[in-house]
C-alpha positions as CSV (number, residue, x, y, z in Angstrom):
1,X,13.1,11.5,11.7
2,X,12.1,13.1,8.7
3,X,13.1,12.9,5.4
4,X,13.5,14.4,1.8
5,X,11.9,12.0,-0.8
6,X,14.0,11.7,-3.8
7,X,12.2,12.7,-7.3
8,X,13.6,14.0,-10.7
9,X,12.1,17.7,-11.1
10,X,13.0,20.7,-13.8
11,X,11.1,23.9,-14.4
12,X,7.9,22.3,-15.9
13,X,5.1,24.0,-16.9
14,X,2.6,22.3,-14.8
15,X,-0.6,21.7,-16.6
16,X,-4.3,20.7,-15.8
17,X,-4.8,17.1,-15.0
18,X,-6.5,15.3,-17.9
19,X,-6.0,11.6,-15.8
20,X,-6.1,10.3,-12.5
21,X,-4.8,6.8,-11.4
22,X,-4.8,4.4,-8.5
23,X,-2.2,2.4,-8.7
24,X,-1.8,-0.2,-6.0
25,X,-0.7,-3.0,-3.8
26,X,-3.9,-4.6,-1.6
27,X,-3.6,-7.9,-1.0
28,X,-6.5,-7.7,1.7
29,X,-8.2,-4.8,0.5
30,X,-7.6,-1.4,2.7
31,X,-4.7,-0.1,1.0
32,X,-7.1,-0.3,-2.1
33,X,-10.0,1.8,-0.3
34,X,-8.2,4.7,0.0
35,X,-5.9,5.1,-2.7
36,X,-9.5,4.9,-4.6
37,X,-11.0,7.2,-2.7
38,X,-8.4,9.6,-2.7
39,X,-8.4,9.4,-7.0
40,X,-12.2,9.4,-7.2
41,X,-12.1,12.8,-5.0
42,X,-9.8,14.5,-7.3
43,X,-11.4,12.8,-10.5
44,X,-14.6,11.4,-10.5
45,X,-13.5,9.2,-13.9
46,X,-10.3,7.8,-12.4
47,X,-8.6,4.6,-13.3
48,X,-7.4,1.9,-11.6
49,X,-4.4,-0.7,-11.9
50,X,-4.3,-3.7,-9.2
51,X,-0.6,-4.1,-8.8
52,X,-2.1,-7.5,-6.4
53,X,-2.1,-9.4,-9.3
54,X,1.0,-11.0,-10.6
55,X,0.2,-10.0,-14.6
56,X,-0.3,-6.5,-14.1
57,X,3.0,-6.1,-12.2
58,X,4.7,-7.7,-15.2
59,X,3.4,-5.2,-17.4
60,X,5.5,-1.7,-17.7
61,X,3.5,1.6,-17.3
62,X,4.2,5.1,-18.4
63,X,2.5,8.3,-17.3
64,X,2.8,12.0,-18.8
65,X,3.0,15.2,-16.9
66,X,-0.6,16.3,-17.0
67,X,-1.3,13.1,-15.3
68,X,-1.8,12.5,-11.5
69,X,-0.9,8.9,-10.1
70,X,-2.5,7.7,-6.2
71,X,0.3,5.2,-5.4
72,X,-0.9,2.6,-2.2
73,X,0.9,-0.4,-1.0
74,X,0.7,-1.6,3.1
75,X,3.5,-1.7,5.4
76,X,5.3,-5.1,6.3
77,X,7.7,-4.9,9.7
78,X,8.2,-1.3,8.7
79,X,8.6,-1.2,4.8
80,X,6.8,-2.2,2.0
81,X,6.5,-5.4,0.7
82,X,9.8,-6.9,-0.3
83,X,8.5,-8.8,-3.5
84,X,10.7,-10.7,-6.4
85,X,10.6,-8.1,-9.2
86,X,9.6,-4.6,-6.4
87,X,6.3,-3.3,-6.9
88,X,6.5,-0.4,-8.4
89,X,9.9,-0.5,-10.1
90,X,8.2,-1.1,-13.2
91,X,5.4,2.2,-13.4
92,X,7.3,4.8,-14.8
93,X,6.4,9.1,-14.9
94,X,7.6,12.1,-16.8
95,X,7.5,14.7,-14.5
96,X,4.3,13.3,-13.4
97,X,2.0,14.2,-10.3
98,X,1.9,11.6,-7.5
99,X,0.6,11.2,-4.4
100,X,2.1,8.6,-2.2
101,X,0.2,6.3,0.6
102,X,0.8,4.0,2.8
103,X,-1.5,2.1,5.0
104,X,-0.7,-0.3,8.4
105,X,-2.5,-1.7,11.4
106,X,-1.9,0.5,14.2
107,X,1.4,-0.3,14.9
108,X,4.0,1.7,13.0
109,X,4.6,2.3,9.2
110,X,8.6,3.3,9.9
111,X,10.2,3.6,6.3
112,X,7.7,2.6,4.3
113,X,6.3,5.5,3.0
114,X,9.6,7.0,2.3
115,X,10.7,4.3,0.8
116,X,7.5,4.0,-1.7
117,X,8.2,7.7,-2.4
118,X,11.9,7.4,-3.1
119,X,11.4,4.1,-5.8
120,X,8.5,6.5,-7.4
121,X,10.5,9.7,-7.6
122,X,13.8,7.8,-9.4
123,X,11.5,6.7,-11.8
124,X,10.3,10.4,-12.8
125,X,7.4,11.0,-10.8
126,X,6.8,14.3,-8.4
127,X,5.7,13.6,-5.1
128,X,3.6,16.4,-4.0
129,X,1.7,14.9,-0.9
130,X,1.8,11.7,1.3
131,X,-0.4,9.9,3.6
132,X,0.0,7.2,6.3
133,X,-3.2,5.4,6.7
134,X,-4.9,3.2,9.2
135,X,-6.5,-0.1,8.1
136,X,-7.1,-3.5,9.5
137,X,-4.2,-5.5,10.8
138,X,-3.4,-8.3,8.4
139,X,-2.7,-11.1,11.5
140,X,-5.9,-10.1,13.6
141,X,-9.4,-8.5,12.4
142,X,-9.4,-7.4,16.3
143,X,-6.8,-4.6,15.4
144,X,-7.7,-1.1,13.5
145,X,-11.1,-2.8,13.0
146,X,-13.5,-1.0,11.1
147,X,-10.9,1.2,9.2
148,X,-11.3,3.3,7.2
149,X,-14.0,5.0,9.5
150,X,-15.9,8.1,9.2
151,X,-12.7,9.9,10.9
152,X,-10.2,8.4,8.5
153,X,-12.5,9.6,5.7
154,X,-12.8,13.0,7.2
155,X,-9.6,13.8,7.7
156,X,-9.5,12.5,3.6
157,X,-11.3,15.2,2.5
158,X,-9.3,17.8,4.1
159,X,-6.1,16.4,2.7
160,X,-7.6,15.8,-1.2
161,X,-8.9,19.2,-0.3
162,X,-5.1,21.0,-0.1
163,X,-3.6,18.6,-2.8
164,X,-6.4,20.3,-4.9
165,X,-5.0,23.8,-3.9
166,X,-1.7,22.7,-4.2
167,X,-2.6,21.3,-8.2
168,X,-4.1,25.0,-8.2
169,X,-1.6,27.0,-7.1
170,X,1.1,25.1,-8.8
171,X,3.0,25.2,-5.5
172,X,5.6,22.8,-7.0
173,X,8.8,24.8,-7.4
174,X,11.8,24.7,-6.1
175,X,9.9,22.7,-3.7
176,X,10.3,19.0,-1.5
177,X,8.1,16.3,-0.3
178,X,9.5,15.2,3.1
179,X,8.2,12.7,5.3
180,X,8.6,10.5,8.2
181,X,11.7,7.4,7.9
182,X,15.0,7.4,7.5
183,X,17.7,5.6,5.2
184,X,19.4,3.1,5.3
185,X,16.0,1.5,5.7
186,X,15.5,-0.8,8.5
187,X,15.8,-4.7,8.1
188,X,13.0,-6.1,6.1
189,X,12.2,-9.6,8.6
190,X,9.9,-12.2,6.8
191,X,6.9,-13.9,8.4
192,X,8.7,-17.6,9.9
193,X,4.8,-19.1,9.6
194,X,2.6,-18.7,6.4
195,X,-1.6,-20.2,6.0
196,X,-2.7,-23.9,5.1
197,X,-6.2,-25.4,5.1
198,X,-4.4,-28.8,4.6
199,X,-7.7,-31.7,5.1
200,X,-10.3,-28.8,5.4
201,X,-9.8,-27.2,1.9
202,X,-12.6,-27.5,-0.1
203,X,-11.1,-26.5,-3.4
204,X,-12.8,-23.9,-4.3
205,X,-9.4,-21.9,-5.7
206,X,-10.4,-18.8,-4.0
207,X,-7.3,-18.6,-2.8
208,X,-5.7,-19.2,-5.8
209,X,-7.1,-16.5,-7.0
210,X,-6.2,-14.1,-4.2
211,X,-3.1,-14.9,-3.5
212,X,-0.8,-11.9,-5.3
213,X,2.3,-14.1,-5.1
214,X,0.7,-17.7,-6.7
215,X,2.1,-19.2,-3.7
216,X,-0.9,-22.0,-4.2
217,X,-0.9,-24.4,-6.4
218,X,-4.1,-25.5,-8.3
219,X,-3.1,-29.1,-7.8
220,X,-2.5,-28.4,-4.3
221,X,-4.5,-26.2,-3.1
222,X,-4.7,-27.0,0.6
223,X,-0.9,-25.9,1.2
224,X,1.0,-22.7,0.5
225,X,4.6,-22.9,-0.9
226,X,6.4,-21.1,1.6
227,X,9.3,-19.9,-0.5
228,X,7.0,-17.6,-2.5
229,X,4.4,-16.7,0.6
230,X,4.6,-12.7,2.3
231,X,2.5,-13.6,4.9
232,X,-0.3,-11.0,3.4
233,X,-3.1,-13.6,4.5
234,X,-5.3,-12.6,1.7
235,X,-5.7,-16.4,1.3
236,X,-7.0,-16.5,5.0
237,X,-9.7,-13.5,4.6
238,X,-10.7,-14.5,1.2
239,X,-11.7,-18.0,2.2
240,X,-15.6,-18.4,1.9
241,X,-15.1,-21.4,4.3
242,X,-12.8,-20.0,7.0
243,X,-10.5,-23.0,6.4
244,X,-7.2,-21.4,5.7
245,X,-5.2,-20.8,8.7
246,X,-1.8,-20.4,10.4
247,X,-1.2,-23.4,13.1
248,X,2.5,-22.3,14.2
249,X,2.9,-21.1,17.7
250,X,5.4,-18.3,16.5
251,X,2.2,-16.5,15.0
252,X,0.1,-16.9,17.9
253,X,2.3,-15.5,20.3
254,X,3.0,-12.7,17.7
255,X,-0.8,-12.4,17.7
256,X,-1.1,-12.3,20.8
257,X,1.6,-9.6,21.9
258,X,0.1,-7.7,18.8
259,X,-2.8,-7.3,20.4
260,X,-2.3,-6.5,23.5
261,X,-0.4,-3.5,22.3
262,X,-2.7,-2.2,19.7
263,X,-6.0,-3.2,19.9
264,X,-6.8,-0.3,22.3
265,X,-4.4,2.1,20.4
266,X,-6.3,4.5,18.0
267,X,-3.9,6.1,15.4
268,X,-4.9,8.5,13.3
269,X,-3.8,9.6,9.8
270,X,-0.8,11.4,8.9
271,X,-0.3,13.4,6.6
272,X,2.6,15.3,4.3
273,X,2.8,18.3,1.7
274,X,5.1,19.7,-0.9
275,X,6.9,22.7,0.9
């Protein structure tokens, strides 16, 4: 089903873009890749702000209209992370460019993408393109392995290359961003099982450091509160000792059936334009 994207718009004299920034959500790193890579193509000096870390998402942000924003966050059971305080509920545009991305491990990225475009557009950006992206599964390396690939970078450049024309052409008005989802978004369902290293851990706060919801405690650093945990697992592929782990037979089977649907599925890259 396909979808309008919500965004405030009024007869705006669009200018040249004097700033470019990735603004993102990348726990494990792939949703980061290509929201970079997408900025960097449209402006070689681009920016960056690493929504991962707790302290930047309790910061407020505003952007201008002759400014361009890559927005990237990953896709959790369909949707985007469902965190205490949102994710980007707190970056705020004035008639400002954006394009919005998601990314997700072969499976499906359902509402996610229309949902990160409909929080961006209340808070006064303009959507003008969109992307669903492949990257590594966050509960098995085995699936969308290698991603982003040559392909997925490929089929980049055409798309930066018509978000370039659009910018060009100033093919904004009296125009709509629609992409794939529908509303009422579907049930957000949170990971029963989350990572320990329990006797194992070495300490080394790694972890601590990774983790975007300081689910671990420096005192503790062998457990994971599981109140605060998202099941990102950017504890388990950060740790330099391959410690950290989920030992729950709920995410093995999960692993397991994941697997045996996706691993030999190759999605590729979708993409969306103002029209």
């Amino acid at each position: 089903m396909m979808y309008h994207i919500i965004f405030l718009y009024g007869g705006v004299n669009f200018m040249d873009i004097k700033k470019v920034t990735a603004i993102y959500f990348s726990p494990t790193g792939g949703t980061r890749k290509y929201a970079v890579e997408i900025a960097k193509a449209i402006k070689n000096d681009y920016e960056e702000i690493d929504l991962t870390q707790v302290c930047n998402r309790e910061k407020e942000y505003v952007f201008n209209e002759d400014e361009l924003v890559v927005f990237g966050s990953p896709v959790y059971f369909g949707r985007i992370p469902q965190i205490k305080g949102g994710i980007f509920e707190r970056i705020k545009g004035n008639k400002t460019k954006a394009i919005y991305t998601v990314t997700y491990g072969n499976r499906n990225y359902e509402d996610a993408l229309l949902e990160q475009g409909n929080i961006c557009g209340k808070n006064g950006f303009v959507g003008i393109a969109a992307a669903a992206l492949i990257a590594p599964h966050a509960f098995s390396s085995k699936i969308a392995q290698g991603h982003p690939n040559n392909a997925d970078i490929s089929a980049l450049e055409v798309f930066v290359k018509r978000v370039k024309e659009i910018i060009e052409k100033e093919e904004y008005y009296n125009k709509d961003l629609v992409v794939r989802g529908k509303m009422p978004y579907r049930k957000y369902l949170s990971a029963p099982f989350y990572p320990n290293a329990k006797k194992k851990c070495k300490k080394c706060g790694t972890c601590i450091e990774k983790c975007p919801m300081e689910a671990i405690s420096a005192n503790n650093p062998e457990m994971t509160d599981s109140s605060k945990c998202i099941a990102c697992f950017a504890c388990v592929k950060s740790c330099p000792y391959k410690v950290r782990t989920v030992k729950n037979l709920m995410f093995y089977l999960a692993k397991y059936v994941l697997e045996r649907k996706l691993v030999a599925i190759e999605k590729i890259p979708e993409f969306f334009y103002i029209s």
